[in-house]
C-alpha positions in Angstrom: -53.5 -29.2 39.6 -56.9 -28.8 41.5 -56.8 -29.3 45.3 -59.1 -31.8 46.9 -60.3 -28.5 49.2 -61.6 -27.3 45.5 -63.3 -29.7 44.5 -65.1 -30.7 47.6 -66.5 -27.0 47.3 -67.6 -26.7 43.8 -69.0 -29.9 44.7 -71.0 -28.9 47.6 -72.2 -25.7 45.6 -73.4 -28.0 42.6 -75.0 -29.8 45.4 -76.7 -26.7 46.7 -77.7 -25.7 43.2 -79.3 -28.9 42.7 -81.6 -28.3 45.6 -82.4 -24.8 45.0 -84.0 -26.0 41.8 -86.0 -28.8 43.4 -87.4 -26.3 45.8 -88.4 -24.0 42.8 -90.0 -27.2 41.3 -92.0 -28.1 44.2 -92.7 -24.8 45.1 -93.6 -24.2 41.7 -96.5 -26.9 41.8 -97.9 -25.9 45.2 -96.0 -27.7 47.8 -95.3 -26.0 51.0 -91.5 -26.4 51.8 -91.1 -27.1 55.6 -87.5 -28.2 56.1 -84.3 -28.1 54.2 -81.3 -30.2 54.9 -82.9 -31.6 58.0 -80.5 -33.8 59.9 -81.0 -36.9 62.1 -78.9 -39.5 64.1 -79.6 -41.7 60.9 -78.2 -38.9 58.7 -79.9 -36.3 56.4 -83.0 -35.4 54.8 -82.8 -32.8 51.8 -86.0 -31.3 51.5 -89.2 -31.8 53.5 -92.0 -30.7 51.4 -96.0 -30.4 52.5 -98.8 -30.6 50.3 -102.5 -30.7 51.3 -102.3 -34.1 53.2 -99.3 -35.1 51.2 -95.8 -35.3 53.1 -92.8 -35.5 50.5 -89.4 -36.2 51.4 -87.0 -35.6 49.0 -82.9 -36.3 48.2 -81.7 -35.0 45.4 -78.7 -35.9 43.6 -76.9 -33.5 41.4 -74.7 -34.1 38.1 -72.8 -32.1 36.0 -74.0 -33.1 32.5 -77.1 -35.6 31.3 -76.2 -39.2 31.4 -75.2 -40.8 27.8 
């Protein structure tokens, strides 16, 4: 049997995987990456990403396997 404590990190490293590779991505195409896992009273932001003029805010969301 898996524990909960587990899961909860092999979730949070999937997680963290997952937003490695959108910084790669927006790195890759130029963007300037200004904050990671930025946290407000209203919650959190993932990645804060500058462009030129552009401002991106992303959340990314992590699966395991392609949807069917």
């Amino acid at each position: 049997m898996i524990s909960a404590s587990y899961r909860n990190r092999r979730r949070r490293f999937l997680g963290a995987c997952g937003e490695q590779l959108a910084v790669w991505q927006l790195q890759r195409d130029g963007y300037y990456i200004w904050k990671r896992n930025w946290h407000t009273k209203q919650g959190e932001l993932d990645i804060i990403a500058i462009k030129g003029r552009t401002l991106v805010i992303v959340e990314v969301k992590t699966r395991r396997k392609q949807s069917e």
